[in-house]
N, CA, C and O atoms as CSV, one atom per row, in Angstrom:
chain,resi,resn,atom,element,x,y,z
A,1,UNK,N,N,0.840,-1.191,0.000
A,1,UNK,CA,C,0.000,0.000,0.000
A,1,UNK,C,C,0.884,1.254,0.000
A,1,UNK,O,O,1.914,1.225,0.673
A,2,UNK,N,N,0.569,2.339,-0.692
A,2,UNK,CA,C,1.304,3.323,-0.990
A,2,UNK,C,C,1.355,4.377,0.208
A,2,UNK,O,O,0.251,4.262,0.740
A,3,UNK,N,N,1.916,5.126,0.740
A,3,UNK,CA,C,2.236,5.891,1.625
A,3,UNK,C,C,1.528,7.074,1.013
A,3,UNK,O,O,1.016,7.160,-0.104
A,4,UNK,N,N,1.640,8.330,2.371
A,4,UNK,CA,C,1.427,9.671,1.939
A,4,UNK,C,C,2.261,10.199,1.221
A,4,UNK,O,O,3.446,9.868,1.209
A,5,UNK,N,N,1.815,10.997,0.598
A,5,UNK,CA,C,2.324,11.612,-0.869
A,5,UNK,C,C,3.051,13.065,0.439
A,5,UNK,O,O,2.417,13.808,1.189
A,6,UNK,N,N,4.508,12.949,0.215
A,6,UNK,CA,C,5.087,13.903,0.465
A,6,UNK,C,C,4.624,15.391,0.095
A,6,UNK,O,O,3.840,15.907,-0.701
A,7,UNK,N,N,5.505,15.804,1.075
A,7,UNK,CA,C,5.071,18.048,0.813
A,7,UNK,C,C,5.659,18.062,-0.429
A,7,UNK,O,O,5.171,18.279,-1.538
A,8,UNK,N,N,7.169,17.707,0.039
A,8,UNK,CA,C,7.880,17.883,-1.569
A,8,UNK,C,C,7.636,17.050,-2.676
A,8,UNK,O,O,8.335,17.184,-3.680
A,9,UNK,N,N,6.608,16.083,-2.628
A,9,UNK,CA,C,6.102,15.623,-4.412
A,9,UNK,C,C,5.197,16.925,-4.226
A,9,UNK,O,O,5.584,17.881,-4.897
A,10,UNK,N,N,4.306,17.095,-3.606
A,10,UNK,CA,C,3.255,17.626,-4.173
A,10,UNK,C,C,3.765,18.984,-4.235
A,10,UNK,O,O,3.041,19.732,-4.893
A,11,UNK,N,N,4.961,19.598,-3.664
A,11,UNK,CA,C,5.218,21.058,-4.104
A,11,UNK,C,C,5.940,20.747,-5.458
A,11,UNK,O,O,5.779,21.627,-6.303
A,12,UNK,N,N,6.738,19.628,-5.857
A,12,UNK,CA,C,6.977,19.788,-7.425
A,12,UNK,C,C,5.811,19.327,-8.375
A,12,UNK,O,O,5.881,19.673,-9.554
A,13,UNK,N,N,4.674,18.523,-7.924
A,13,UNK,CA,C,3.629,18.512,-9.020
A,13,UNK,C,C,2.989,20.160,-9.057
A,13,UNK,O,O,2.270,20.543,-9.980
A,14,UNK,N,N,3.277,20.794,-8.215
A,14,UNK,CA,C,2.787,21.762,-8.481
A,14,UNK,C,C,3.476,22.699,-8.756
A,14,UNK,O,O,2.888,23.745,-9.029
A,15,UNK,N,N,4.847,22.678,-8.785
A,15,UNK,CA,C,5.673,23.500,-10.141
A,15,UNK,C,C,5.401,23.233,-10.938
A,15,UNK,O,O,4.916,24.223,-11.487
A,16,UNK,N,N,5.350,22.466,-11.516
A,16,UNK,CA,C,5.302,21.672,-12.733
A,16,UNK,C,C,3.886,22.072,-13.303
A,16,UNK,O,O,3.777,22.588,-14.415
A,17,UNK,N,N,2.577,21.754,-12.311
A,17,UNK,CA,C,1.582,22.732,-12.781
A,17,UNK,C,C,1.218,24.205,-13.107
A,17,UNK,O,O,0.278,24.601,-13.797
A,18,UNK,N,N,2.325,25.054,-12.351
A,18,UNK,CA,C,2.453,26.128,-13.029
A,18,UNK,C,C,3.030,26.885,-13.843
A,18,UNK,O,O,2.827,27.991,-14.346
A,19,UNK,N,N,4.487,25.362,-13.923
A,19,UNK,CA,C,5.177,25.913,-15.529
A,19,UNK,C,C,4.097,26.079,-16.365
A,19,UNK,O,O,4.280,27.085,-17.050
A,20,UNK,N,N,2.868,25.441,-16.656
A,20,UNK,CA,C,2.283,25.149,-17.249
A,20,UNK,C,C,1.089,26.547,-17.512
A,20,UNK,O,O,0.484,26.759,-18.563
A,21,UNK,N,N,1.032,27.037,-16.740
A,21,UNK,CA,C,0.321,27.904,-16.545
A,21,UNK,C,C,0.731,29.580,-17.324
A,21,UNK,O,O,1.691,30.258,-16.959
A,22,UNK,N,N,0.176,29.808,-17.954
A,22,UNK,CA,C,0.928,31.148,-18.566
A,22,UNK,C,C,1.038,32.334,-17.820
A,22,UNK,O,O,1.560,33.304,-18.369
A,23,UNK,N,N,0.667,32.416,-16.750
A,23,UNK,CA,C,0.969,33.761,-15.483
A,23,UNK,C,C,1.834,32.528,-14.525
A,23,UNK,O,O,2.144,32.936,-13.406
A,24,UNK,N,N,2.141,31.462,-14.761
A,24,UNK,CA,C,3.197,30.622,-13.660
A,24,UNK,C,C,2.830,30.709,-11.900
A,24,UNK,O,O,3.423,30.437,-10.856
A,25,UNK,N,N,1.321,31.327,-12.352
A,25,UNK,CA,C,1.120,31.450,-11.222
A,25,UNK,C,C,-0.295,30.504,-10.884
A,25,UNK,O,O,-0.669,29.844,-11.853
A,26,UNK,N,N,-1.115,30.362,-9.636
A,26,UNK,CA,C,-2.423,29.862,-9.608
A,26,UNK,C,C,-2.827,29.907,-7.993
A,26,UNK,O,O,-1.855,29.914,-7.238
A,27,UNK,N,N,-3.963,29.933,-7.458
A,27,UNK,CA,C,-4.720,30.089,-6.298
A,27,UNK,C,C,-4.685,28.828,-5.714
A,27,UNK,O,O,-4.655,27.951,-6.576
A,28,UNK,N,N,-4.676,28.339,-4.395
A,28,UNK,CA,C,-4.907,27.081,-3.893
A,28,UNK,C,C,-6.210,26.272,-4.373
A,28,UNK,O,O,-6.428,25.060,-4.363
A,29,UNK,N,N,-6.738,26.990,-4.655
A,29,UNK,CA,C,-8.163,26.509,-4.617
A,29,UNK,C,C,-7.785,25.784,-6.364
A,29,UNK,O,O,-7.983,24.601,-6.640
A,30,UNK,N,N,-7.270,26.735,-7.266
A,30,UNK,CA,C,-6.728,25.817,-8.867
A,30,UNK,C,C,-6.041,24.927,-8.619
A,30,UNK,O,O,-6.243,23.968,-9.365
A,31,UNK,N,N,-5.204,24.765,-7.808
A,31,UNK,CA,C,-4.081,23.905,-7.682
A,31,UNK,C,C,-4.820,22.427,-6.936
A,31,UNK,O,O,-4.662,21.234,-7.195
A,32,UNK,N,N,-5.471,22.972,-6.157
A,32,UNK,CA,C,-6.065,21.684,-5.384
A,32,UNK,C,C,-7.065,21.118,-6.321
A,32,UNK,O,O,-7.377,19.963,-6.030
A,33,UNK,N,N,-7.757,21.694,-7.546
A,33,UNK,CA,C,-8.612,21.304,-8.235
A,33,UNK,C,C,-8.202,20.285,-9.303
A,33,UNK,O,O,-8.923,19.383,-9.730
A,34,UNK,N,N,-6.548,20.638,-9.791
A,34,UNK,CA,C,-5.727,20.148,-10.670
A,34,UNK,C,C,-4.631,19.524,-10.479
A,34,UNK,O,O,-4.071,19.043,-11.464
A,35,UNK,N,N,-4.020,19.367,-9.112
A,35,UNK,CA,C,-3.360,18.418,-8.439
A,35,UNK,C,C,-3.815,16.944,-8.645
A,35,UNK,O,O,-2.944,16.139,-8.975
A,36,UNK,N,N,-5.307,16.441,-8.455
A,36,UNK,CA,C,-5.104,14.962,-7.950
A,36,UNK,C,C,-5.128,14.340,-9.592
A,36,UNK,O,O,-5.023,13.122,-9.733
A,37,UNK,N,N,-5.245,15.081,-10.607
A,37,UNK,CA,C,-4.937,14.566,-12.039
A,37,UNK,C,C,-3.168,14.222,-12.303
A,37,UNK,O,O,-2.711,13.279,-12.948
A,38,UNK,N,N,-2.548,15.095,-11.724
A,38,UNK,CA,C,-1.172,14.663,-11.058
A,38,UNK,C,C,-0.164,13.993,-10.483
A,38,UNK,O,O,0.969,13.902,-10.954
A,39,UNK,N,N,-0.574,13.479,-9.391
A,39,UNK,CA,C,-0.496,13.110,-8.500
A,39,UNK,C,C,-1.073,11.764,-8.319
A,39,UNK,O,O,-2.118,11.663,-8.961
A,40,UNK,N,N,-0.788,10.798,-7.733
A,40,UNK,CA,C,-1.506,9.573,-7.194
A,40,UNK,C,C,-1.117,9.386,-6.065
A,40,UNK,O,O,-0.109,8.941,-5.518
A,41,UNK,N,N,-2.914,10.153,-5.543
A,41,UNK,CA,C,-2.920,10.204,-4.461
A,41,UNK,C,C,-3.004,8.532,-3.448
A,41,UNK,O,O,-3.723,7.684,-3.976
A,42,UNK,N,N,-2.442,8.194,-2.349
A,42,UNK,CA,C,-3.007,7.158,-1.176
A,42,UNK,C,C,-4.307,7.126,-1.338
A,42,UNK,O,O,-4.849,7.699,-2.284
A,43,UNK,N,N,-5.104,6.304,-0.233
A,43,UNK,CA,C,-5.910,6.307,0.637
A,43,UNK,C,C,-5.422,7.194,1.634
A,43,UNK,O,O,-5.990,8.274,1.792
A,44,UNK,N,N,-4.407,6.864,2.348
A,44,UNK,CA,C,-4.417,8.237,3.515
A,44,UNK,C,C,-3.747,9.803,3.571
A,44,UNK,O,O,-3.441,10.591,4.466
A,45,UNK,N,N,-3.686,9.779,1.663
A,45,UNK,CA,C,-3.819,11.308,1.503
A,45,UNK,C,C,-5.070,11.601,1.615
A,45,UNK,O,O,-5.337,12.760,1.934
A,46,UNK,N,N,-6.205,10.615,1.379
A,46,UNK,CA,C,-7.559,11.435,0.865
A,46,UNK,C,C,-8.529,11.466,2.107
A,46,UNK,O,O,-9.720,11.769,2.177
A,47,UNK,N,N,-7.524,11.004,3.174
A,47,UNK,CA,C,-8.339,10.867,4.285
A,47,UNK,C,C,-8.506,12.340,5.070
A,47,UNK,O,O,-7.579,13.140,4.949
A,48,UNK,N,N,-9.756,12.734,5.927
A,48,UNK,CA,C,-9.377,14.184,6.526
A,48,UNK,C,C,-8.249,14.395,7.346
A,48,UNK,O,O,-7.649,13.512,7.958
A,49,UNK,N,N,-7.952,15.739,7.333
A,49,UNK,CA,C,-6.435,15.999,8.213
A,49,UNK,C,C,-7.330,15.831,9.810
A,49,UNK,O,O,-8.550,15.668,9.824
A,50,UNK,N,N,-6.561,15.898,10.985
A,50,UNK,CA,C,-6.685,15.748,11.978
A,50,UNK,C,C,-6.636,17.015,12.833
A,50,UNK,O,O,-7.163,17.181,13.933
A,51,UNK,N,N,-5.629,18.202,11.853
A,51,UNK,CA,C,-5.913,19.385,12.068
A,51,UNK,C,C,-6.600,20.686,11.027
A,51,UNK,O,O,-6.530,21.913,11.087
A,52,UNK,N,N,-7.195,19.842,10.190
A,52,UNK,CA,C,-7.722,21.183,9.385
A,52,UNK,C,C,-8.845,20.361,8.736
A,52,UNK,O,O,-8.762,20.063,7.545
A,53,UNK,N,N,-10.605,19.732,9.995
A,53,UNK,CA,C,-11.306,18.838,9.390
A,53,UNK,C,C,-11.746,19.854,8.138
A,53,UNK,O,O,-12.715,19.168,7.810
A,54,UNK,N,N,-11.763,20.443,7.632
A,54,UNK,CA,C,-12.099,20.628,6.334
A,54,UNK,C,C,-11.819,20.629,5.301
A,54,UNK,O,O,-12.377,21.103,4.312
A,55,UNK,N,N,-10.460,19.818,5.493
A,55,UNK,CA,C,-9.478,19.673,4.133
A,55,UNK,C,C,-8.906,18.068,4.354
A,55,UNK,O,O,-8.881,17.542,5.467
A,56,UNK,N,N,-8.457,17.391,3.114
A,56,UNK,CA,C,-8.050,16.258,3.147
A,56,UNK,C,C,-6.254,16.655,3.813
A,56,UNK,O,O,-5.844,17.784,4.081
A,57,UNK,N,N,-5.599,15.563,3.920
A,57,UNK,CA,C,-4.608,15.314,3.821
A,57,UNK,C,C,-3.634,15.824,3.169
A,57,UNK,O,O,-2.705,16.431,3.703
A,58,UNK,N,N,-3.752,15.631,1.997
A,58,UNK,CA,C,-3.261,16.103,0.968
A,58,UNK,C,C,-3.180,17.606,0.964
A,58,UNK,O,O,-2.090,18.176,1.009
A,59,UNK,N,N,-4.244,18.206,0.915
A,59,UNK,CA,C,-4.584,19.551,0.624
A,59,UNK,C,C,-3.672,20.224,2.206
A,59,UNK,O,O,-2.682,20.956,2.183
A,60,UNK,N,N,-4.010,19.973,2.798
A,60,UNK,CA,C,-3.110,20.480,3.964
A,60,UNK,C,C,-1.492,20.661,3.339
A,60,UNK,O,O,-0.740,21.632,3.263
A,61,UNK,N,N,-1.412,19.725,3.080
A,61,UNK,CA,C,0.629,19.700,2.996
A,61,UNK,C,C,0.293,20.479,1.796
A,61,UNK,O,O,1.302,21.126,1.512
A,62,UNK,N,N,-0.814,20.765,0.812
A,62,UNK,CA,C,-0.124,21.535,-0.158
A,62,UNK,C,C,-0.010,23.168,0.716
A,62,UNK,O,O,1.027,23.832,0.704
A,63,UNK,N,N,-1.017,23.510,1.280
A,63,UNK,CA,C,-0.771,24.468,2.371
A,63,UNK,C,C,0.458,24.988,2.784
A,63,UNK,O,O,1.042,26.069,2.712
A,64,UNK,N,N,0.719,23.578,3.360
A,64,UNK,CA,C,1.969,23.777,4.196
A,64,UNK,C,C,3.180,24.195,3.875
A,64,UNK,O,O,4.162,24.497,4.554
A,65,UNK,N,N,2.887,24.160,2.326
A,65,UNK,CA,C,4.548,24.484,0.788
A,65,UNK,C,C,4.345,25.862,1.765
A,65,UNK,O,O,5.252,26.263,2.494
A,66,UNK,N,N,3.231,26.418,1.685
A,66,UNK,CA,C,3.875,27.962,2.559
A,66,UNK,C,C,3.718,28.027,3.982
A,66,UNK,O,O,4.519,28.727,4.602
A,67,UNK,N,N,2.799,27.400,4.616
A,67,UNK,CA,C,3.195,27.489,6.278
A,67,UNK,C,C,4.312,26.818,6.425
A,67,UNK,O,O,4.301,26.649,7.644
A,68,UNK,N,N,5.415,26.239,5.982
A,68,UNK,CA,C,6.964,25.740,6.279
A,68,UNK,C,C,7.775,26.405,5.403
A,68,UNK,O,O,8.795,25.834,5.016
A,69,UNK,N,N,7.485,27.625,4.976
A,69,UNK,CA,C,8.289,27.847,3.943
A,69,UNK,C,C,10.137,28.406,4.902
A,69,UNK,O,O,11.120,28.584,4.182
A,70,UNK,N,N,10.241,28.562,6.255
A,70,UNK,CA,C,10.903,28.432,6.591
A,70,UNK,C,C,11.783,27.366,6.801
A,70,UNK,O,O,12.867,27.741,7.247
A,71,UNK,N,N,11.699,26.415,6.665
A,71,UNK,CA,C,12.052,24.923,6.643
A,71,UNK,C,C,12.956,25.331,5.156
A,71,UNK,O,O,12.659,26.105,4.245
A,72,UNK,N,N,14.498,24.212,5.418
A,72,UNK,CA,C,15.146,24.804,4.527
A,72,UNK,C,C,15.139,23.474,3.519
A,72,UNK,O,O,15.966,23.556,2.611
A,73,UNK,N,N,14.513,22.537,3.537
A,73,UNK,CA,C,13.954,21.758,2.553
A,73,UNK,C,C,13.070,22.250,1.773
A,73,UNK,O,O,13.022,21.674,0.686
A,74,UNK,N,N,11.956,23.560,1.986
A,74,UNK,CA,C,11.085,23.946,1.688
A,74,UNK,C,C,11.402,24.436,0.372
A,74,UNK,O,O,12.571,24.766,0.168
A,75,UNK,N,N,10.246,24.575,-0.897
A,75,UNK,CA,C,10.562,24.976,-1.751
A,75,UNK,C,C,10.737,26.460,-2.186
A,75,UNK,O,O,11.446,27.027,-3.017
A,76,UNK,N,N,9.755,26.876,-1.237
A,76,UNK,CA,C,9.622,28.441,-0.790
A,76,UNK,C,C,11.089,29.380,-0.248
A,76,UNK,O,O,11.622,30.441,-0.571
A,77,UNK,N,N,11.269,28.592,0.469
A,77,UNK,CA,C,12.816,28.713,1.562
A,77,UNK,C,C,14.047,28.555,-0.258
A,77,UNK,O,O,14.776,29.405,-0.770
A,78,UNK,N,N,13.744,27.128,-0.686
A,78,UNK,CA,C,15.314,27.403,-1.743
A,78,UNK,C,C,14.897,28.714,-2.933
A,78,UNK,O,O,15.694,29.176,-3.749
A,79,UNK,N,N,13.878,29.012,-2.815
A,79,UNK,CA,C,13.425,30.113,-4.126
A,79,UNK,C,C,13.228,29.306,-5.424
A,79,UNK,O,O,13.975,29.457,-6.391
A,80,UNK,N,N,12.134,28.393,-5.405
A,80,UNK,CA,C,11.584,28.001,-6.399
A,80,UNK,C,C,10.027,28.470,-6.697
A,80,UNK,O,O,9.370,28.593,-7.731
A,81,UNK,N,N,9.774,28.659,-5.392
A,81,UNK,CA,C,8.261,28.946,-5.447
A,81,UNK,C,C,7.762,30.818,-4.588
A,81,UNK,O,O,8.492,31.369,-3.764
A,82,UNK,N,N,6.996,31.154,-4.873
A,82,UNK,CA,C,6.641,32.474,-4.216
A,82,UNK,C,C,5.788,32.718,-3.449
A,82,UNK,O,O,6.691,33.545,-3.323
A,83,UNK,N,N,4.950,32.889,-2.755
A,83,UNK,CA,C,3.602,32.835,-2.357
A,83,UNK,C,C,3.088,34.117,-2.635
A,83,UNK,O,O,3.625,35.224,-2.686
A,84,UNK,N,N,1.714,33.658,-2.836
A,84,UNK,CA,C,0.661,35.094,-3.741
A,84,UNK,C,C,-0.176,34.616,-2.830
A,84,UNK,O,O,-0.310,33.528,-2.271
A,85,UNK,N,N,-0.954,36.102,-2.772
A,85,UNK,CA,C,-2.397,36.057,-2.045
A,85,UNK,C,C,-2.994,34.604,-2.591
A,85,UNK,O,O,-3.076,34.204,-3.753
A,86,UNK,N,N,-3.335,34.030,-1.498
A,86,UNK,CA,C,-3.999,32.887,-1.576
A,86,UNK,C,C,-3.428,31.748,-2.675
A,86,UNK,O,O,-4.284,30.918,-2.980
A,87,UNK,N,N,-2.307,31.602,-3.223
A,87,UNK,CA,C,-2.059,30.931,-4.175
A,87,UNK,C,C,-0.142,30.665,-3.968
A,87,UNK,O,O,0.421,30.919,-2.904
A,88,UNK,N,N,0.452,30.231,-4.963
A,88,UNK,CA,C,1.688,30.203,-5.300
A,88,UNK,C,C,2.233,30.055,-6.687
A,88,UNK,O,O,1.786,29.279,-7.531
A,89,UNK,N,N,3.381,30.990,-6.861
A,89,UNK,CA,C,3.771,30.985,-8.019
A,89,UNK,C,C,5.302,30.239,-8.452
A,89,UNK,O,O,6.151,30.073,-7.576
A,90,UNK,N,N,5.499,29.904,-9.579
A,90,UNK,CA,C,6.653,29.770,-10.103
A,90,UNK,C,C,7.910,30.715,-10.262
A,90,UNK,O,O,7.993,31.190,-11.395
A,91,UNK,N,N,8.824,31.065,-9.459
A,91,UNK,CA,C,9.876,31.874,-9.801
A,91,UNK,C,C,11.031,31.024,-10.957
A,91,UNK,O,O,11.064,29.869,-11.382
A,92,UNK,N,N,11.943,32.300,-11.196
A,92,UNK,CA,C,12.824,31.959,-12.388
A,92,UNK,C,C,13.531,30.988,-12.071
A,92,UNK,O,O,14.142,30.329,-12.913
A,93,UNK,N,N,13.559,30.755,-10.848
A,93,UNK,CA,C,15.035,30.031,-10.228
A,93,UNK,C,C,13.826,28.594,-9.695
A,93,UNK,O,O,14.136,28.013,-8.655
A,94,UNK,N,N,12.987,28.286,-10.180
A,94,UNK,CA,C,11.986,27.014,-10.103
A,94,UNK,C,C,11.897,26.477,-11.561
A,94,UNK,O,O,12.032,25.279,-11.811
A,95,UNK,N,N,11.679,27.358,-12.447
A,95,UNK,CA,C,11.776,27.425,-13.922
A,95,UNK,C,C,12.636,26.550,-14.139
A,95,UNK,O,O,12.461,25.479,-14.720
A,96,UNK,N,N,14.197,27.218,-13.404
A,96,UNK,CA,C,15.610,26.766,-14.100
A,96,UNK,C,C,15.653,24.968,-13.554
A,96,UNK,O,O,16.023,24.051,-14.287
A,97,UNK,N,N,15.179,24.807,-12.120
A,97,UNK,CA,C,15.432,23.956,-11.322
A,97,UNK,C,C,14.381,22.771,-12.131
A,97,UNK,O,O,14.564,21.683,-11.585
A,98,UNK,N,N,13.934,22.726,-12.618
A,98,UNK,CA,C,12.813,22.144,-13.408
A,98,UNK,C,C,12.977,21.575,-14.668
A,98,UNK,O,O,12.427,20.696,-15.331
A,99,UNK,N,N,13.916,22.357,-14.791
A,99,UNK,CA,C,14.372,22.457,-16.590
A,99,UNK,C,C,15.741,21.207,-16.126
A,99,UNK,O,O,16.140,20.531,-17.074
A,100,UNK,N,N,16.304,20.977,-14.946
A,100,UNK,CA,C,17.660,20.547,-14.994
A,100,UNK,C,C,16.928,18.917,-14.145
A,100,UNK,O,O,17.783,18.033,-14.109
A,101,UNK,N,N,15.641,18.523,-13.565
A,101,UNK,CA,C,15.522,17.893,-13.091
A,101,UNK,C,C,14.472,16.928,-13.573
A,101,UNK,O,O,13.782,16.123,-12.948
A,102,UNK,N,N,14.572,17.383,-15.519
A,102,UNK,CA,C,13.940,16.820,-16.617
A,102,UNK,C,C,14.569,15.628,-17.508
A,102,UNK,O,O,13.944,15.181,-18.470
């Protein structure tokens, strides 16, 4: 049985979804809509979080790409990703990192 889908898969499926994107940018609410086409999710990604009953599993840790963006694993923290009102974007230096991990 497959494990939870890491912060860091789901913060690079979601570079990757906004290379894609022609503003490189998108809202949580797009990302969470267009993530699980992505992604293969568990069973206990899709289960509710324990701290946020209104969101799965999953959707939490995508959250969390910016509530840990201090964390120096974080993608936020190496400058791949940006955070926008309610959303996150692709910076140049995510672009490049993307392009070399193809």
């Amino acid at each position: 049985m497959k494990t939870s889908t890491s912060e860091r898969d789901l913060a690079l499926a979601a570079m990757r979804l906004l290379a894609s994107q022609p503003s490189g940018s998108a809202s949580y609410r797009q990302l969470l809509a267009l993530l699980p086409d992505s992604v293969d999710l568990s069973e206990t990604d899709c289960e509710p979080s324990s701290t946020r009953p209104t969101e799965l599993r999953w959707e939490q840790r995508v959250r969390n790409i910016n509530s840990h963006r201090q964390a120096s694993s974080n993608f936020i923290c190496k400058g791949y990703l940006k955070p926008i009102p309610d959303g996150l974007a692709l910076t140049n230096q995510g672009r490049e990192f993307l392009l070399s991990a193809a």
